[in-house]
C-alpha positions in Angstrom: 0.0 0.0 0.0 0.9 3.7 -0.9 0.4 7.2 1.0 -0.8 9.3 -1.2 2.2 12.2 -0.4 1.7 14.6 -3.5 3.3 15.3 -6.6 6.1 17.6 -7.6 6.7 18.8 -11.2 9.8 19.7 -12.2 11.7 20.4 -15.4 15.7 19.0 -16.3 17.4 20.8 -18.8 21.4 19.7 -19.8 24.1 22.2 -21.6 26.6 19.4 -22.4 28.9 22.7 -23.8 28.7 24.3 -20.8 28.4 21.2 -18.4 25.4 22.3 -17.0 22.1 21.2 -15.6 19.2 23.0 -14.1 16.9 21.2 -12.3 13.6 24.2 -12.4 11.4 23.2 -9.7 8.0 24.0 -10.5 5.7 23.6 -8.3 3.9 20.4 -5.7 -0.1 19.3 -5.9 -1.6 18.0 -3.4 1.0 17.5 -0.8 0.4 15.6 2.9 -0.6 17.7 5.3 2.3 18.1 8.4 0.9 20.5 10.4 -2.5 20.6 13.0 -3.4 23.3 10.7 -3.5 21.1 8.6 -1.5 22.5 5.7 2.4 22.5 5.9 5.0 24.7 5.0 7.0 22.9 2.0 10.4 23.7 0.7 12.4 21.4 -1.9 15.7 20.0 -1.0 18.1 18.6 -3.8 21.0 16.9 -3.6 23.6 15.3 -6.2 24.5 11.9 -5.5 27.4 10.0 -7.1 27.7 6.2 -5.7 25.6 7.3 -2.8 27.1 10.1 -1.5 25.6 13.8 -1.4 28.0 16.0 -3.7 26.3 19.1 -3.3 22.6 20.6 -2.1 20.2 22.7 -2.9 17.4 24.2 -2.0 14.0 26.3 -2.8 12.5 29.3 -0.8 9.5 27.8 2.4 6.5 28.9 0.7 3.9 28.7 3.8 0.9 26.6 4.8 -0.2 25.4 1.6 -0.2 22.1 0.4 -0.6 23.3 -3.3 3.4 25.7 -3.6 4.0 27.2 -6.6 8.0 27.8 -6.8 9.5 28.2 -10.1 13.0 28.1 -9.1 16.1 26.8 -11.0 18.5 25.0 -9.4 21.8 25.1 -11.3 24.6 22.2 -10.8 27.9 21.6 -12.7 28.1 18.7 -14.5 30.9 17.3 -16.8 29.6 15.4 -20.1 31.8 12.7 -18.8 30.2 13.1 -15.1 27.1 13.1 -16.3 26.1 9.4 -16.3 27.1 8.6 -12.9 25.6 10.5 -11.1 21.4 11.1 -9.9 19.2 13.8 -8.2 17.8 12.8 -4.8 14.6 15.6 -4.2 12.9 15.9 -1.3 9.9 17.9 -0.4 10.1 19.0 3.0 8.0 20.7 5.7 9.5 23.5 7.6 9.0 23.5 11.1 10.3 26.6 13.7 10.2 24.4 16.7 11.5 20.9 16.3 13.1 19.7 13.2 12.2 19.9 9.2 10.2 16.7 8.5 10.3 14.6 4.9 6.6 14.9 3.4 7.9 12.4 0.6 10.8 12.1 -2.1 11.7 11.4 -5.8 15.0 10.7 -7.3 15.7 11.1 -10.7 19.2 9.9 -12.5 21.2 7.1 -14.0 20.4 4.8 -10.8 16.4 6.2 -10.5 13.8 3.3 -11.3 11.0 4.2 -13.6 9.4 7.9 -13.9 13.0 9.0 -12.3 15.3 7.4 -15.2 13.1 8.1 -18.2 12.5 11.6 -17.4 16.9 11.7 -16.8 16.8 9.6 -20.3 14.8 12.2 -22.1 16.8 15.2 -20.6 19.7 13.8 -21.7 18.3 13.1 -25.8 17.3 16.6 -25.8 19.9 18.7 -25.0 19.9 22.4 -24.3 15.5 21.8 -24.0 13.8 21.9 -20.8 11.6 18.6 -20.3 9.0 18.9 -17.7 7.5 15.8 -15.7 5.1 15.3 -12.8 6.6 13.1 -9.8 4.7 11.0 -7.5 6.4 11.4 -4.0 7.3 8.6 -2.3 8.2 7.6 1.8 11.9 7.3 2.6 12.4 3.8 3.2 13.9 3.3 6.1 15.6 0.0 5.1 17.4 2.2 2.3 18.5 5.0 4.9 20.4 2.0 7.3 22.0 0.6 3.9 23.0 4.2 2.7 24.5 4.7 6.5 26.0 1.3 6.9 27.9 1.9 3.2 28.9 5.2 4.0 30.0 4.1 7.8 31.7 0.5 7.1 35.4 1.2 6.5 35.6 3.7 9.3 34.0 1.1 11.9 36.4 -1.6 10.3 39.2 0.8 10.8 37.8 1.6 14.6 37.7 -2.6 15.0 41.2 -3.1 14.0 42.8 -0.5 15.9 41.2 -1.8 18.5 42.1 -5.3 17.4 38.1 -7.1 17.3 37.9 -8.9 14.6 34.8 -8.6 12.1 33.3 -10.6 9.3 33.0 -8.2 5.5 29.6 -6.6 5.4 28.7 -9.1 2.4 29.7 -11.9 4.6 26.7 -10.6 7.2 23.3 -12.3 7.0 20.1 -10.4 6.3 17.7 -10.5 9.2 
């Protein structure tokens, strides 16, 4: 079963010349309501991602309790032609909150490693050159499996490093069973 979460549009537009792409962030429909007002106060975070690590992030002005924000802002990143197919888009529409901490309302990715929607709209940018291509974006829950994976990768060598130094032995992460 899916939350409905919203929908984001956005365009993707590549200068190969200029190793450029601008990700314009349109605007959200619809989004899941975060607040006992029940509205929320959205912003857009993106982040580049090359073998699951953040390069760089963005992100758009808090447009306040609506669950329908209309942004049309460009977010520009530098990308080498050569760069260009290894790396994704991780976009996350989040709620703003003055007391307590931003929550997720739902994500998208879009990129070489996106599944679906995500890579076919990445696809098209890149057979297009230089032409914006817009898309709507279902938004979808962070799995949590995927943030303990993305953590252990990122983490593993320095807790091997931490185990030898202080000499505990430790079977390779693809050695350990899934439970």
């Amino acid at each position: 079963e899916s939350i409905d979460l919203g929908e984001i549009m956005f365009s993707l537009c590549y200068l190969p010349t200029a190793g450029r792409m601008t990700l314009t962030v349109i605007k959200c429909r619809n989004l899941k309501a975060m607040d006992i007002t029940g509205a929320s106060d959205p912003y857009v975070k993106v982040s580049l991602m090359c073998e699951g690590r953040r390069l760089k992030k963005r992100k758009t002005t808090t447009k306040k309790n609506t669950l329908n924000p209309v942004y049309n802002e460009a977010i520009i990143f530098d990308i080498p032609p050569e760069n260009v197919d290894q790396v994704s888009l991780s976009i996350a529409v989040m709620d703003y909150d003055r007391v307590g901490h931003n929550e997720v309302i739902g994500v998208c990715r879009t990129g070489i490693d996106a599944e679906g929607l995500g890579r076919d709209h990445w696809n098209e940018m890149l057979a297009y050159p230089r032409k914006p291509i817009t898309h709507w974006h279902p938004l979808v829950e962070v799995k949590s499996s995927k943030i303990f994976s993305l953590i252990l990768n990122v983490l593993a060598p320095h807790i091997y490093g931490l185990l030898r130094i202080m000499k505990i032995s430790a079977a390779p992460i693809d050695q350990v069973e899934d439970h």
